[in-house]
N, C-alpha and C positions, 0 to 999 in steps of 0.2 A: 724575138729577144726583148723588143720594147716592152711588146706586153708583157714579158715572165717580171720585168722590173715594176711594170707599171701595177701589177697585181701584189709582187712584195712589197711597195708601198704602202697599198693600202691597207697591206698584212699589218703590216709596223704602225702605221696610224692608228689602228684599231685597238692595238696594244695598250700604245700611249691614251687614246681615249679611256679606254678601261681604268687604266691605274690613277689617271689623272679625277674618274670619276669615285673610283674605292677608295681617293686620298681624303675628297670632299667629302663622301659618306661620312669616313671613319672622324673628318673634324668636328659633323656634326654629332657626334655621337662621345658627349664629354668623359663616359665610362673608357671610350677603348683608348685614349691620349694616356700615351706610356710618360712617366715623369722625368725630368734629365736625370741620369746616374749622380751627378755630383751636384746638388741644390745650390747656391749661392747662401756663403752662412753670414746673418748679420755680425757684424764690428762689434766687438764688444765696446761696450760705453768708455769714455775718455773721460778720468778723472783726476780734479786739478786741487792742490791744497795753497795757498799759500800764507804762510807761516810768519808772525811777527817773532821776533827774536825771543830765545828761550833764557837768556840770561837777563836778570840775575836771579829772575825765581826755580834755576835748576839747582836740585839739591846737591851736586857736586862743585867742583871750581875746576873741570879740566875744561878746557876751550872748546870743545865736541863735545856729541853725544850722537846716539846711532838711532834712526828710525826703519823698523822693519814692518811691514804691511804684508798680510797674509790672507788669502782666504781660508776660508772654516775647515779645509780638510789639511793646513799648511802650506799650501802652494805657496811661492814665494812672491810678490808681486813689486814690491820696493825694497831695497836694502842697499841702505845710504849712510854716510857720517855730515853731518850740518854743524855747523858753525854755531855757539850760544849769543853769540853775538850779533848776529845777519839773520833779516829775512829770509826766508827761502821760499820758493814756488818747486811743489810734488806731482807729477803724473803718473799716473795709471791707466789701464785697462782694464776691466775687469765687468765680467758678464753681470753681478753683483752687488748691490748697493754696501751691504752688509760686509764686513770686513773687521779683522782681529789684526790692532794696532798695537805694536810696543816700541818703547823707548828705553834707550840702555845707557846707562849716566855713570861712570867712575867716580863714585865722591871717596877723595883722599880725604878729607877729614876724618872719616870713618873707617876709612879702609877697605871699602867695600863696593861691588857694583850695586847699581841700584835700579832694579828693571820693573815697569807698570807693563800689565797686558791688558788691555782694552777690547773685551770679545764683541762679537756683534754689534759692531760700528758702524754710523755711516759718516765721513771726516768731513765730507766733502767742503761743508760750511765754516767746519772749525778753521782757527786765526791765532790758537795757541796750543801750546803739549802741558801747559801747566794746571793741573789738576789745582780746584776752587770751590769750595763747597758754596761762597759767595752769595750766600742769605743775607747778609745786613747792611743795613746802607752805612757809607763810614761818611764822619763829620767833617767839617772844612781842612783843611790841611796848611792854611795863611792863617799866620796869627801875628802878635805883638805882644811882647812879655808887658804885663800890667799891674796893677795894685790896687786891692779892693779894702777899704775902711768900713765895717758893720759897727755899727752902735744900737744901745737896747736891743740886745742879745738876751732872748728870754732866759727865765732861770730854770734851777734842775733841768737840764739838758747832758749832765752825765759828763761834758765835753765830749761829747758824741758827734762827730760831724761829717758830710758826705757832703762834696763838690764837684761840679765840672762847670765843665767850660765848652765841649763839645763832646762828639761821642764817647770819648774817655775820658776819665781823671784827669785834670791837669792843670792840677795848683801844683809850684815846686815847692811852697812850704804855709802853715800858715799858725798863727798863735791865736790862744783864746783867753781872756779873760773876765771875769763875772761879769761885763757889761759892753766889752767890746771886741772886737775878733779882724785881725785883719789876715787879708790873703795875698799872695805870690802866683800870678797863675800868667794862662796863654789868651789873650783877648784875641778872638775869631770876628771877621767883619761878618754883621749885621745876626748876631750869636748869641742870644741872652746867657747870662749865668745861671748857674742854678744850684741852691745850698738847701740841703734838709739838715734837719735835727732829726735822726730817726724815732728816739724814744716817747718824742714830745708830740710826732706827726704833723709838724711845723715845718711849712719850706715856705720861700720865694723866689722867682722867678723875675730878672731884672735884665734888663737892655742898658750896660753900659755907654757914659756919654761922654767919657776921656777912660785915659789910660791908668789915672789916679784919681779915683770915682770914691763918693762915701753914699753908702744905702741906709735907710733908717729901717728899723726890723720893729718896731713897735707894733705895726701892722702885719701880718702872715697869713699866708693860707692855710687852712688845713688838708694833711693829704687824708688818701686811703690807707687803712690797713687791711692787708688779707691771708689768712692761709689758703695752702695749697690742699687740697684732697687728691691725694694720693695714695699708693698703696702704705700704711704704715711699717710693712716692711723695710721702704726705701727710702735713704740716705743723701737728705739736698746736701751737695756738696758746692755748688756754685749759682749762684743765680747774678744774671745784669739786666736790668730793663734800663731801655734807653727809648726816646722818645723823638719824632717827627713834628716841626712845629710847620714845617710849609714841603709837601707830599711835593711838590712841584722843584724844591727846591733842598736836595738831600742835603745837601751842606751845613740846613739848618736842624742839627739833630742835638742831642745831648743827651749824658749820660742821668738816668734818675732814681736810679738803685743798684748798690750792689755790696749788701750787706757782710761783714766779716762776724758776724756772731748772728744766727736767727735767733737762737733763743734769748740774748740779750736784746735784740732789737722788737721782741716778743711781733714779728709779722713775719711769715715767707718772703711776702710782697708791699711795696710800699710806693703812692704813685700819687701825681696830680691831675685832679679829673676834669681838669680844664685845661685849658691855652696848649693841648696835644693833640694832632690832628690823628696820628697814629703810633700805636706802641709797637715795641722787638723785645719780646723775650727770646733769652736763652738761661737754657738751666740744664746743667751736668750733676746728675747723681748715681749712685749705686742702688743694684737691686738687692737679696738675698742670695743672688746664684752670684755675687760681685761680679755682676758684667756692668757694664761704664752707660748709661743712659745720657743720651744728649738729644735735648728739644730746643726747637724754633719754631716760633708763632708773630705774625705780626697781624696786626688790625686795629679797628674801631676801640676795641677793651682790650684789657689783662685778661688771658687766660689763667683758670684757675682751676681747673676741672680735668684731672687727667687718667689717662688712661696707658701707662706706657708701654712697651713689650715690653717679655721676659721668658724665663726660659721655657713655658709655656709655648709658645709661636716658633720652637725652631726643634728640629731634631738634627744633630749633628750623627749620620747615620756613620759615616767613614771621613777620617783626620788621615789620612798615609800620602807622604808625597806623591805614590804612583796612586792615590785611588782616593777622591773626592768625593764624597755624596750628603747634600743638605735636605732634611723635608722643612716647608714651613710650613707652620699648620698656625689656622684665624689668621693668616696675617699677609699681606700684598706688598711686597718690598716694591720699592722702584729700582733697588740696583744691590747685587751683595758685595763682599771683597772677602779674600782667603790670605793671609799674606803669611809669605812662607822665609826662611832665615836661616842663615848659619855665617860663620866668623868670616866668609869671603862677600855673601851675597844677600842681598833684600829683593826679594820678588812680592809682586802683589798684583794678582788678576781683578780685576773687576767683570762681572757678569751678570745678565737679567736675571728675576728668578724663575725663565723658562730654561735657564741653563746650572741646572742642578749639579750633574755629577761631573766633574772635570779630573784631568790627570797632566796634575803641577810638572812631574818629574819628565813627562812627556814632553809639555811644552818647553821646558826651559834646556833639554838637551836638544830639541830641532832649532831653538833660538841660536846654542851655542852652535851648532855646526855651519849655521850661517855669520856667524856673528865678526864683524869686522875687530873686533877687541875684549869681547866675552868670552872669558877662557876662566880654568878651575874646577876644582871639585864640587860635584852638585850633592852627592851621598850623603850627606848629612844634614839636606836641608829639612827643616821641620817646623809644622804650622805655628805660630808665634801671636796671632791676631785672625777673629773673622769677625765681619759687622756688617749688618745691615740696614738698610733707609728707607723709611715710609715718607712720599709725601703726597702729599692730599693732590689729589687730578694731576701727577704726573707721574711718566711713563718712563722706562729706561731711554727707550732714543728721545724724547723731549731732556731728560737731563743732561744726557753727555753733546746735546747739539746745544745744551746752555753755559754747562760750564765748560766749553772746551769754543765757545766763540764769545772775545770780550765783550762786542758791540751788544748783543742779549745779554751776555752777563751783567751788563750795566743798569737792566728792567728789571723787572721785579715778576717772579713767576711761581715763586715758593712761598707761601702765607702758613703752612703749619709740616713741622716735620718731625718724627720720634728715629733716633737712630741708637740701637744694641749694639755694643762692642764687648765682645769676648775675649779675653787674654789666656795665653796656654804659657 
């Protein structure tokens, strides 16, 4: 008997040697290692916003508004009501940098909701929901109401007269007579003044030294005068150059054109070609197809050379709330907008122009079914507005990660921009 066991011992050792050796084979042999059935799946990425308060630049006055985050096929990822008034900190998850953001605002003055959809986003950075086209730098905001005495005030000057005091106009009143001129205005610390004669091309540029200052004008500069080349089709309807005297220091800016008649002023453009470290234009015109042209350029000179879209660069293939389709042709938008309307609602997508064809009436009925206070008839809504925006070396995600976080928005990253707006 001893032996029958002492032989199935070594029966069963033999076993185990084998399998213990077929285990080691097979580990060496990296093909035949079977994979586990259920892989370990990564975490999708944790995404955080936090939000400085959205009032008072939201366009309604209810005390909420609703933020919905979605990704690209609608899934729903956030869907919240915040406070206009409060901070607030956003998390998510999502496998996705990219993300289609909207906010939903009840503005009673209007009567109306008011929803922005922000497609192919990535938030992560942004620090506010308040949309900023935020190209100009804006001048001191500290002043002290003052009084300026001009004497020898050149003659024939028409009574033509342009003032500032910082980035905008801001005499509250001022009289002229054949010899002397005084003014009513805001004195800005360390802010020179600045008064042209347009007709004559006569300004000066002065650093007040009290509050009740007299300038003698017997001496002046002369400015530049210039037209614009442009298409002669198109219709200057606004022009303001405003001027940078210390790049370091925006406060010190002021306004140095902005003509209420060109052809009585007989220049587009009219500028001092000293004591400016750098210039901002803007100019709003129309074209022949009356779509709304709006340029920004800032630098070393006056731009005066242009070249604007028009209805050349865009083919509006399909306008139907359920069915969206844009071509541009020559032309590289950095971002477009469709904005769609009726007596309850304002919607307005913003999209790259890799994102062509969209469907408005899709979006805004998956909106409403989530929507904590978005309710109403969507049937009648219909395109109201589209436009879009060139600007020189920037991309859609560099814009919306600029205006949509103030600490960048406070730099400077846009130096030249043409923007199309179409009205329907």
């Amino acid at each position: 008997m001893t032996k029958v066991f002492s032989q199935l011992n070594n029966f069963i050792l033999a076993i185990i040697a084998f399998c213990v050796f077929f285990l080691i084979a097979c580990s060496k042999n990296g093909g035949d290692v079977v994979p586990p059935l259920n892989p370990p799946v990564t975490p999708p990425d944790s995404m955080v916003i936090s939000l400085n308060p959205l009032y008072p630049g939201a366009p309604g006055n209810n005390s909420q508004y609703e933020l919905i985050i979605s990704t690209a096929d609608g899934s729903i990822l956030v869907d919240t009501m915040l406070d206009k008034s409060k901070s607030a900190s956003i998390s998510y998850k999502t496998t996705s940098k990219l993300v289609d953001l909207t906010t939903i605002d009840s503005n009673n003055f209007r009567h109306k909701y008011w929803v922005n959809t922000y497609k192919g986003v990535n938030p992560s950075q942004w620090d506010t929901l308040v949309f900023g086209r935020g190209y100009e730098t804006v001048g001191s905001s500290s002043y002290s109401k003052a009084t300026l005495h001009y004497y020898n005030v050149p003659a024939n000057n028409n009574y033509i007269v342009q003032f500032s005091s910082t980035f905008g106009t801001t005499s509250y009143g001022w009289s002229i007579g054949p010899s002397a001129m005084d003014v009513q205005y805001e004195q800005h610390p360390e802010v020179p003044v600045y008064l042209l004669f347009p007709t004559l091309a006569l300004y000066k540029l002065y650093y007040p030294t009290s509050l009740a200052d007299t300038v003698n004008l017997a001496v002046m500069d002369t400015a530049v005068k210039q037209k614009f080349t442009i298409n002669p089709a198109t219709k200057l309807d606004y022009v303001t150059l405003s001027g940078l005297l210390d790049t370091t220091n925006y406060a010190k800016a002021v306004m140095l054109y902005q003509p209420g008649n060109f052809s009585y002023y007989g220049a587009d453009i009219e500028y001092p070609s000293k004591y400016v470290e750098k210039y901002q234009l803007r100019i709003s015109a129309t074209n022949s197809n009356q779509d709304i042209i709006n340029h920004f350029s800032y630098g070393d000179t006056v731009a005066h050379n242009f070249n604007f879209p028009d209805q050349t660069n865009y083919n509006l293939i399909a306008t139907e709330k359920d069915n969206f389709s844009v071509q541009f042709i020559n032309a590289n938008p950095t971002y477009y907008t469709s904005a769609w309307e009726n007596d309850q609602f304002y919607f307005e997508i913003y999209a790259s122009k890799d994102s062509i064809s969209l469907n408005p009436q899709r979006i805004i009925d998956h909106l409403k079914s989530r929507s904590h206070f978005l309710s109403g008839d969507f049937s009648s809504l219909s395109i109201k507005r589209f436009t879009f925006e060139t600007m020189k070396n920037v991309d859609y995600s560099s814009y919306m990660g600029y205006t949509f976080n103030s600490g960048i928005r406070a730099k400077r990253i846009i130096y030249w921009s043409d923007q199309l707006m179409k009205t329907f």
